[in-house]
C-alpha positions as CSV (number, residue, x, y, z in Angstrom):
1,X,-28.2,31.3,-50.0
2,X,-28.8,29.1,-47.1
3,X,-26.0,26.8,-48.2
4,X,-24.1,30.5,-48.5
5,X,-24.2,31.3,-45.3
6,X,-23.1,27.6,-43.8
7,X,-20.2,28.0,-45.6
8,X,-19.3,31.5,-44.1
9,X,-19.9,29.7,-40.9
10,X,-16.9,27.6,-41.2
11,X,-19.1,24.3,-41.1
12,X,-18.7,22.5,-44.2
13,X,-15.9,24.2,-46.0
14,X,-13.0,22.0,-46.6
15,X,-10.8,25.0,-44.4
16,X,-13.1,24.3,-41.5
17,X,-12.9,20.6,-42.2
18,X,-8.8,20.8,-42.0
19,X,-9.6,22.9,-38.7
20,X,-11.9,20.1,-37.1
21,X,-9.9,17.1,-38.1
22,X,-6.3,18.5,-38.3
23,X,-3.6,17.7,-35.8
24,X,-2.0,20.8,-34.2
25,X,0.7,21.1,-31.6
26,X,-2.0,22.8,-29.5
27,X,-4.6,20.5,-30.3
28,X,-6.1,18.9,-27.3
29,X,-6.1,15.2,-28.1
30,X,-2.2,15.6,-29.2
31,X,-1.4,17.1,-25.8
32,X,-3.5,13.8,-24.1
33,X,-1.8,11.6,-26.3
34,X,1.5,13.5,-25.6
35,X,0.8,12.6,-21.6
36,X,-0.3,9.3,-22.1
37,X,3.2,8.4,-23.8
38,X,5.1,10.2,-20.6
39,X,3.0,8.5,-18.3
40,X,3.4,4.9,-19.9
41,X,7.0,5.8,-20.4
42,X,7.3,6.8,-16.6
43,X,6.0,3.4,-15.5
44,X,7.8,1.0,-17.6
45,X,11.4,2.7,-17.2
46,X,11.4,4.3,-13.7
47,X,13.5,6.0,-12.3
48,X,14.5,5.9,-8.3
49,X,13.9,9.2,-7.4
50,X,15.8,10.7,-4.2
51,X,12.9,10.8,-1.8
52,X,12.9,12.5,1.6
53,X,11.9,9.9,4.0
54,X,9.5,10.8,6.4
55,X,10.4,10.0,10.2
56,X,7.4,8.1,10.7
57,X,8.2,5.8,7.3
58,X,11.8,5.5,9.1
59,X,10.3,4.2,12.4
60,X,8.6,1.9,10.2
61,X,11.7,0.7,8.7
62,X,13.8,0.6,11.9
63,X,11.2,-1.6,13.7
64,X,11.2,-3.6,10.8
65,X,14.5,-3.9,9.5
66,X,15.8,-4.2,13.3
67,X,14.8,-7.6,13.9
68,X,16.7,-11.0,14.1
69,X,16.4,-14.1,11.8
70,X,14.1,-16.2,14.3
71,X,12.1,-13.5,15.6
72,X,8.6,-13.8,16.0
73,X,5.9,-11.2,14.5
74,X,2.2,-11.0,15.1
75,X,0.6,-9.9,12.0
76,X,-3.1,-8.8,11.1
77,X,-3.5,-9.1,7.2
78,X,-6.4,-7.9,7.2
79,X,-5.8,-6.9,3.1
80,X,-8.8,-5.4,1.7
81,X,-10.2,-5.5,-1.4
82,X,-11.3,-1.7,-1.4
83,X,-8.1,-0.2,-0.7
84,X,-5.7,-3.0,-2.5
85,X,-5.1,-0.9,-5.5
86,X,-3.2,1.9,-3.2
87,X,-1.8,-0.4,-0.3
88,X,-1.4,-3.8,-2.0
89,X,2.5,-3.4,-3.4
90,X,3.4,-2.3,-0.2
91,X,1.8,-5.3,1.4
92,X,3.3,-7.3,-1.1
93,X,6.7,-5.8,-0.6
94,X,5.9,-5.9,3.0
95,X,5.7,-10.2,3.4
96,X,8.4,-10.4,1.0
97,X,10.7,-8.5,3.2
98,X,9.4,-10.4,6.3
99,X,10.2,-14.0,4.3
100,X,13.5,-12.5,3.0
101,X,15.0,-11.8,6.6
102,X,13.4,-15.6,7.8
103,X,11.2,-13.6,10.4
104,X,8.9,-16.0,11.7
105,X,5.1,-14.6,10.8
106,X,2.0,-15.5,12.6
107,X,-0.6,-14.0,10.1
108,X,-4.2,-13.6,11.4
109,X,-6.9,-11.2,10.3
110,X,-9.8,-9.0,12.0
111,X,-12.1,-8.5,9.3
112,X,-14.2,-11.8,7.4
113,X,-14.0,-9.8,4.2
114,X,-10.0,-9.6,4.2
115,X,-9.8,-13.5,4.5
116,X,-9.5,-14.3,0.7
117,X,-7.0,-11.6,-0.3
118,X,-4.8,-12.4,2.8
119,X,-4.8,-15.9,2.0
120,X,-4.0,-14.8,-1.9
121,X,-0.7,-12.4,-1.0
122,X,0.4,-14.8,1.9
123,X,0.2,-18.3,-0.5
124,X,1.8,-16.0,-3.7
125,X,4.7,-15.1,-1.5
126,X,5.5,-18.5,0.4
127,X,4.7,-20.4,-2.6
128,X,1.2,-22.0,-1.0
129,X,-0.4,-21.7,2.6
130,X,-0.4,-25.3,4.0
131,X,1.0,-27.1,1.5
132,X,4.2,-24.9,0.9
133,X,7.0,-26.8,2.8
134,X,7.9,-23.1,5.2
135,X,3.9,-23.7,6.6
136,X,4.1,-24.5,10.4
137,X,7.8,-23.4,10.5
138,X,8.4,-20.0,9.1
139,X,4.8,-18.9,8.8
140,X,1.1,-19.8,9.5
141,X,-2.5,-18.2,8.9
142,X,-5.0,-18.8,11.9
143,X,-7.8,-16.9,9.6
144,X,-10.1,-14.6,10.7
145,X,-9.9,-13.9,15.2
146,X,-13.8,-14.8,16.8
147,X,-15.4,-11.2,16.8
148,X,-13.5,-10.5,13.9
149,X,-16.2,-8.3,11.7
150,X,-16.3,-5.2,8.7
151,X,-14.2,-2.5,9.7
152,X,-12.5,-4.6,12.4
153,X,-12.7,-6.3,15.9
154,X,-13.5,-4.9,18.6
155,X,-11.2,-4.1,21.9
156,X,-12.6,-6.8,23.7
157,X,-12.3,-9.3,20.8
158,X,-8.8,-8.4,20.2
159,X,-7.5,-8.8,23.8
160,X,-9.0,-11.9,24.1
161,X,-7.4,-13.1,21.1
162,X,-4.1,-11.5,22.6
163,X,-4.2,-13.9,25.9
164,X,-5.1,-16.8,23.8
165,X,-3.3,-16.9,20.9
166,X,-5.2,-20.6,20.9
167,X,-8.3,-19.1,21.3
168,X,-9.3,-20.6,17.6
169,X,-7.9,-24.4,18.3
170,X,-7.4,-24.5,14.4
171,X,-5.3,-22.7,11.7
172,X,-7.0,-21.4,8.4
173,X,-7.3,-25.1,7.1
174,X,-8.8,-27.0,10.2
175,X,-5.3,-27.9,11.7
176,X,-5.1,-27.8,15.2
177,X,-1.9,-25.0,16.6
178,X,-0.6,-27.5,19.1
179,X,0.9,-29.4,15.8
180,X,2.3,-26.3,14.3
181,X,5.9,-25.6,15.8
182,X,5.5,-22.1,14.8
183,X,2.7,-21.5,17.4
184,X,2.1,-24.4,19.3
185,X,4.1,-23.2,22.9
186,X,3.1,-19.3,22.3
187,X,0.1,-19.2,23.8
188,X,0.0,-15.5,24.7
189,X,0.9,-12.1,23.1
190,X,3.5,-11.7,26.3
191,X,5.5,-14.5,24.9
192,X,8.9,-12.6,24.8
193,X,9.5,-14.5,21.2
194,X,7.1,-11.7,19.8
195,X,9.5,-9.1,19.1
196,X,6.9,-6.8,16.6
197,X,3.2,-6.7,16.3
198,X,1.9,-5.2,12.5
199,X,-1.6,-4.6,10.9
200,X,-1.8,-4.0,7.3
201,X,-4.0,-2.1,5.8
202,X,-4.6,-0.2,9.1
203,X,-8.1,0.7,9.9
204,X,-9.4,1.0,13.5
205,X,-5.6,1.6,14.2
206,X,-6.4,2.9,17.4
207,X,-7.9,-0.6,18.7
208,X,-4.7,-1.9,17.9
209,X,-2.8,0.3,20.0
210,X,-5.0,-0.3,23.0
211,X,-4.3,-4.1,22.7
212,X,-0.8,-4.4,21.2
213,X,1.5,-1.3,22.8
214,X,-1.5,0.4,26.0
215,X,-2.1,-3.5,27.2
216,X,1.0,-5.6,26.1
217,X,3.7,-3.0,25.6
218,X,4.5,-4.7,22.4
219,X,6.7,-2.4,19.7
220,X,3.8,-1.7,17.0
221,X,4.0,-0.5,13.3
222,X,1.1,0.1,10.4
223,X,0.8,0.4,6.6
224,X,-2.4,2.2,5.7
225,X,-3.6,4.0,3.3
226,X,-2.5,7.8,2.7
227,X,-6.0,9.4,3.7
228,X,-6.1,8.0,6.9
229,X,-2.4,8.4,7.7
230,X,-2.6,12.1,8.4
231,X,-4.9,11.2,11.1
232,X,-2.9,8.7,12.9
233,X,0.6,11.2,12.4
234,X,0.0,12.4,16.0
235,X,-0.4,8.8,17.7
236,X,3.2,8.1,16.4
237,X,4.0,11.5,17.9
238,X,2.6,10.5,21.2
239,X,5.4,6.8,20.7
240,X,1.6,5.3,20.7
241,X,2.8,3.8,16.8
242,X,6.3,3.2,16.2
243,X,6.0,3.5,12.6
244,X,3.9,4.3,9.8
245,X,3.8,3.7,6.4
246,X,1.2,5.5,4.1
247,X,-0.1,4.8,0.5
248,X,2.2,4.9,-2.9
249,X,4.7,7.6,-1.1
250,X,5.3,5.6,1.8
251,X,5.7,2.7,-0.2
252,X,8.1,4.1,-2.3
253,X,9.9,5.2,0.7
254,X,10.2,1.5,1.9
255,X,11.6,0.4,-1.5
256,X,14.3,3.4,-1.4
257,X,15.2,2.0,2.2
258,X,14.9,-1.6,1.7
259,X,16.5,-1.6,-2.5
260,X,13.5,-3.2,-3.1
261,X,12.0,-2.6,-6.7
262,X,8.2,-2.5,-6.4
263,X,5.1,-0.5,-7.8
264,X,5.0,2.3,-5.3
265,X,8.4,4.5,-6.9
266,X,6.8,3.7,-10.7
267,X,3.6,5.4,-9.4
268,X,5.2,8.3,-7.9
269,X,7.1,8.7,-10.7
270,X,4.7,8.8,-13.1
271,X,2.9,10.9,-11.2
272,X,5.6,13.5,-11.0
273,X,6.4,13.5,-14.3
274,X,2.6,13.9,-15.7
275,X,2.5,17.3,-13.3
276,X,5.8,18.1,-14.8
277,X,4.8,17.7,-18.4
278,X,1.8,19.7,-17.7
279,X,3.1,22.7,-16.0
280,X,5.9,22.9,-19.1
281,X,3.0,22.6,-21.4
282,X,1.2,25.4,-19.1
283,X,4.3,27.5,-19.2
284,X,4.9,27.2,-23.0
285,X,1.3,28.0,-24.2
286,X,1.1,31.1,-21.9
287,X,4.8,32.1,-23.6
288,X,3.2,31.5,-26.9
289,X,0.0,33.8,-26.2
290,X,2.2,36.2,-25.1
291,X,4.5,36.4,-28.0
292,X,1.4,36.1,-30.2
293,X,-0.2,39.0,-28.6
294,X,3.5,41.6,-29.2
295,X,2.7,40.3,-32.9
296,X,-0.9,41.5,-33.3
């Protein structure tokens, strides 16, 4: 009798057995496996989508893009390993760009912690640090500023570093600046030859723009991440940043306005098309309850 009344349950009847391990078209795990294929699909073959570009993205870009072969930027690469998996194709995308257009890059960074990664994207792009045959000529990494600490320098540390560009004798492998071309007659931040200052990864952005554009009057753009952008929207507002450029969108902005393929547009796209697919799925299974519901 017991056994009876299990099997009016639905628990061990080979019907309930095709209901529990049967594939339906409203099954759960065939609508996750259905989004899994759109979202692989999305990232491997993506598609440019036609992006509105944001004016704080396009300062970026002008800044950026505005430069001459020669010119000199000061660059914190202050890459860090918590926020990499947003920021790190744009910064990627970011030194490419600068090595394309033969921009002359002093890198430098304000946080110990960002010292390894910096090194990693800066050696990946110029094919080494010292021993690539650009080092000392088109590029060179000083390290990490003294005062440089978690979550950035302080004002103080960062001005001094401004009027001494020396102020650490020694690049990132012991060699002394006055035997790197690139660096070894630009001694201050007011050299004229510094045409753009940039911070990657951009926290404590408002640091930078008391020693950079308040103090020196130097043009000044960021990439950040897209949580702390919205905060730092009004400094650009106030011509206090010249450009921003924030998370996946922002990067996928820069590779619409440079032609650049990168990560950031595969991400976005992906992204749109998973909400896409699951507002049509949304849409079609209310439909279907509805038609369902005329029928009973």
């Amino acid at each position: 009798m017991a056994n009876e009344e299990r099997d009016r349950g639905g628990r061990f009847t080979p019907e309930s057995a095709r209901e529990t391990y049967g594939l339906s078209i409203d099954d759960p795990r065939i609508i996750s496996l259905a989004l899994t294929i759109v979202l692989l699909i999305s990232i491997y073959i993506p598609v440019a989508m036609p992006l509105p570009v944001a004016p704080y993205t396009q300062g970026f870009w002008d800044e950026i893009s505005g430069l001459e072969a020669g010119d000199i930027i000061l660059c914190d690469a202050k890459i860090i390993a918590s926020e990499v998996t947003e920021t790190g194709p744009s910064e990627e995308l970011i030194i490419k760009y600068m090595h394309d257009q033969n921009y002359k890059v002093i890198y430098f960074v304000t946080e110990p912690d960002a010292l390894p990664l910096a090194a990693q994207f800066i050696s990946n792009e110029y094919g080494g640090l010292t021993d690539s045959p650009e080092y000392g000529e088109t590029f060179v990494y000083l390290g990490a500023i003294p005062g440089a600490k978690p979550q950035g320098a302080s004002v103080d540390s960062e001005l001094a570093f401004c009027a001494n560009l020396h102020i650490m004798a020694v690049d990132y492998a012991g060699t002394p600046l006055t035997d790197i071309p690139i660096i070894s007659d630009v001694l201050t931040l007011r050299d004229s030859r510094i045409k753009l200052t940039l911070t990657l990864c951009s926290r404590g952005l408002t640091t930078h723009v008391q020693s950079y554009v308040l103090t020196y009057n130097k043009q000044y753009i960021a990439e950040l991440n897209a949580m702390e952008l919205r905060s730092y929207i009004p400094q650009y507002m106030a011509g206090l940043v010249h450009g921003l450029l924030g998370g996946n969108r922002g990067g996928a902005e820069f590779e619409l306005l440079s032609g650049y393929t990168g990560t950031n547009m595969r991400v976005m796209f992906a992204t749109s098309m998973g909400c896409l697919f699951l507002i049509v799925g949304m849409l079609a299974r209310n439909i279907q309850y509805h038609l369902r519901r005329r029928q009973v």
